[in-house]
N, C-alpha and C positions, 0 to 999 in steps of 0.2 A: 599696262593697258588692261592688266585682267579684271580692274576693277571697273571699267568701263559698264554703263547698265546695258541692257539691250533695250531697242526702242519699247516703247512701251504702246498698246493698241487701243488703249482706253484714253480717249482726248481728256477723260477728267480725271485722273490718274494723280497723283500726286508725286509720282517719280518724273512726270516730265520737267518737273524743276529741276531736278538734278542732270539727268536728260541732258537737258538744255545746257547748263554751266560745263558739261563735256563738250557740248556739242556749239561752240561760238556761233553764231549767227543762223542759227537756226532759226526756221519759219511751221511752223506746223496749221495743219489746214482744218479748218471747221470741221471735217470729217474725218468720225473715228477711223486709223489706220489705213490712210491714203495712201498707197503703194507709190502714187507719185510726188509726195510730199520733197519739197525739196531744200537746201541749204546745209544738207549731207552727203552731198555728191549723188543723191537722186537724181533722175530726168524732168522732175514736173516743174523745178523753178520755184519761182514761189507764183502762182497760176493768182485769180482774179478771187479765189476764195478762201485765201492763205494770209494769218493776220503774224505780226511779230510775237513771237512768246514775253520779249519784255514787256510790249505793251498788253498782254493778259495778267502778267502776276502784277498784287499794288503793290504800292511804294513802298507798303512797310515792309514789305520781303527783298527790298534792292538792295544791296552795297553800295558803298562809294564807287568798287571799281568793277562795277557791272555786274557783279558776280552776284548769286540770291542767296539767304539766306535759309534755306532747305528748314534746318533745323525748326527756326522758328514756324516757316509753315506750316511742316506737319506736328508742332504743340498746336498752335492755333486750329490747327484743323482737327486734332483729337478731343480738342476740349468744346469743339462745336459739335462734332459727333457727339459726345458726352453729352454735351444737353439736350438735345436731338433724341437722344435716348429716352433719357429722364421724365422730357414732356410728353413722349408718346406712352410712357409706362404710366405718367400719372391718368392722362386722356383715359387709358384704357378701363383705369379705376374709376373712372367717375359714373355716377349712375346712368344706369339705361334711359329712367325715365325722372319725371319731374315726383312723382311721388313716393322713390325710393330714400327722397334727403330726410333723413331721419331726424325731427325735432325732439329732441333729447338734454338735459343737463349732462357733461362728459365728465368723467371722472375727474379729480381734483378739480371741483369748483370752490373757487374761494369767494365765500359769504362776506354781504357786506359788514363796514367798520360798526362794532360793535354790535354785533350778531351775536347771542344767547342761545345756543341748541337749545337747553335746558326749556326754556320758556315756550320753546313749539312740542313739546313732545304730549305725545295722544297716549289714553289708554284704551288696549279692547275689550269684548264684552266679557274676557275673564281675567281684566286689573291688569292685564300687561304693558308696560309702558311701550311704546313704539319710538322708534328715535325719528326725528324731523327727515322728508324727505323734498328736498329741492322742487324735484320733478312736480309737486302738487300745487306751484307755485304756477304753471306754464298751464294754458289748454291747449290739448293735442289736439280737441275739436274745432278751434279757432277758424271760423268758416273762410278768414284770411289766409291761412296760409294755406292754402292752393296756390295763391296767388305768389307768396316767397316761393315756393318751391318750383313754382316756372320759372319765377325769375332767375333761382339761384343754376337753373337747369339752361334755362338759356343762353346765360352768361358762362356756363360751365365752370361755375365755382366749388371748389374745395369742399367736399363733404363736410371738414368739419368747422368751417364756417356756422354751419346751421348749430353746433353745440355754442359756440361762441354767443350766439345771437339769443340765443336760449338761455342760457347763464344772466345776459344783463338783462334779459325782460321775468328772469324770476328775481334777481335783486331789485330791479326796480321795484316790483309788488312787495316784496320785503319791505325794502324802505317805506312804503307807506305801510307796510301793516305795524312797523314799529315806531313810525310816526304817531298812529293812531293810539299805540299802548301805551307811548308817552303822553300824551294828551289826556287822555284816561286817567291816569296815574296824578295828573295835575288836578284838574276837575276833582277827582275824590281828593285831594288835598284839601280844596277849597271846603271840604265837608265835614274836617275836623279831625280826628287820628282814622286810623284805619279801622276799626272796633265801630266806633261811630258813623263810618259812611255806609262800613256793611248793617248796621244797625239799622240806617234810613232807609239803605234801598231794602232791607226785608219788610221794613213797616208798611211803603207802597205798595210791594207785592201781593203782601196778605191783603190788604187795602183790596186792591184791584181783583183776586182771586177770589173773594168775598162776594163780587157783582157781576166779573165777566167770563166768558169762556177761558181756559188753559190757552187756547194760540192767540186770542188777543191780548192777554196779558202777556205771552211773550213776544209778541211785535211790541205794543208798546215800553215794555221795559227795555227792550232791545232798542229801541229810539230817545233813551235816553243817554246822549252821550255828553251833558255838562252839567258841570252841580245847577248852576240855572234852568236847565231842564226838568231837572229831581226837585227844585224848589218851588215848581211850579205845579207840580203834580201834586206835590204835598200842600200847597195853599189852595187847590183846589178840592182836596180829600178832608181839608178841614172843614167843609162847608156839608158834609154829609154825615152820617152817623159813627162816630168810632169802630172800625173793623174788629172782626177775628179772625182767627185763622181758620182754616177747614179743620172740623175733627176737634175743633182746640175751643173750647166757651171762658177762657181766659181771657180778660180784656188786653190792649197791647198800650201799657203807661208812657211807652218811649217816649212818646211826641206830645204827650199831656202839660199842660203849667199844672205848676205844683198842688194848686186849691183846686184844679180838677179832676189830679189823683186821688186827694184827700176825699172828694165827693164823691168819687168813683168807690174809694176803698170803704165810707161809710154807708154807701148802698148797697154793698155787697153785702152785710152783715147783715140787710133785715131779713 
């Protein structure tokens, strides 16, 4: 008998399972450590606020032969404690406020399928190359995301949800920014080798630098994104006088037919 437990005073106690398998037909009463509790040779009976302990534990804790299953109770109950734990430790980490979810690329982000560093990389103003940085793909000013980060603050989500979220709205612009350089790359195709389309568009350029401001020439050259574009410009630059360059009294033959070169180069000689 000396293993017997002693009652226990705490009605949620986890030894009254055991308790109780000592103690056959025991009744314990809604109230922590009722001196009158009875079905142990107590006085109180089992009184009008006194339930069965088998019918408190579930089923999953029964035996066939009435006896409970202790052991597995208290796994089950450590491992509910366990996460109990867990979710209060994460709770505790989550930000105070709605503007602490930090909109960031999180280290190891994996670039979409066929992603070239090479091809993003900048230089500064003393020739240094700079390697591509994700993060320049995202705006932190995004006058929306007040609005994610209530939301994500709301719903009390995972800090690093927001690097997630971040990651595929810079791959997304990715993908179109190398949408666009393939498209490019096709267009100047259409333009004849590579030597030759950069040929044309310097022709336009001087062209246009010839007649208009330095920023309208570069919006307009910038607005040329298909050889139908550039061929357009160039049919219409044929209707004015042959360019030169700034600084350069050279005339520019590229785009000449050949009997206009020939004319061109025998006026040059008077």
């Amino acid at each position: 008998m000396a293993n017997l437990l002693q009652k226990p005073t705490d009605p949620y106690d986890p030894a009254w399972v055991e308790y109780a398998r000592q103690n056959p037909g025991l009744r314990r009463s809604l109230s922590a450590a009722d001196a009158g509790d009875g079905g142990d040779g107590g006085d109180g009976g089992d009184g009008g606020g006194a339930i069965d302990l088998s019918t408190f534990v579930p089923e999953q804790f029964k035996d066939k032969d009435g006896s409970f299953k202790t052991a597995d109770f208290r796994a089950d109950y450590d491992a509910l404690f366990s996460f109990k734990a867990q979710a209060d430790e994460a709770a505790a980490a989550l930000p105070k406020e709605a503007k602490d979810y930090a909109f960031a690329i999180p280290e190891g982000h994996q670039f979409p399928e066929g992603f070239d560093a090479e091809l993003f990389k900048t230089v500064d103003e003393n020739g240094n190359e700079i390697a591509f940085d994700p993060n320049t793909m995202i705006q932190a000013d995004d006058p929306d995301l007040p609005l994610l980060q209530a939301a994500m603050h709301e719903h009390k989500a995972d800090p690093a949800l927001m690097g997630k979220i971040a990651s595929i709205l810079a791959n997304r612009e990715l993908r179109g920014v190398m949408d666009g350089m393939a498209k490019a790359e096709e267009e100047k195709g259409k333009l004849g080798t590579p030597a030759q389309a950069k040929a044309r568009f310097d022709t336009i350029q001087r062209s246009l630098s010839a007649k208009l401001p330095a920023n309208q020439v570069k919006e307009i050259m910038d607005g040329v994104v298909s050889a139908d574009g550039l061929r357009g410009l160039e049919a219409l630059l044929k209707t004015s006088t042959p360019p030169v360059s700034q600084g350069d009294t050279m005339k520019d033959f590229s785009d000449m037919k050949p009997i206009d070169r020939l004319m061109a180069g025998l006026s040059g000689r008077k």
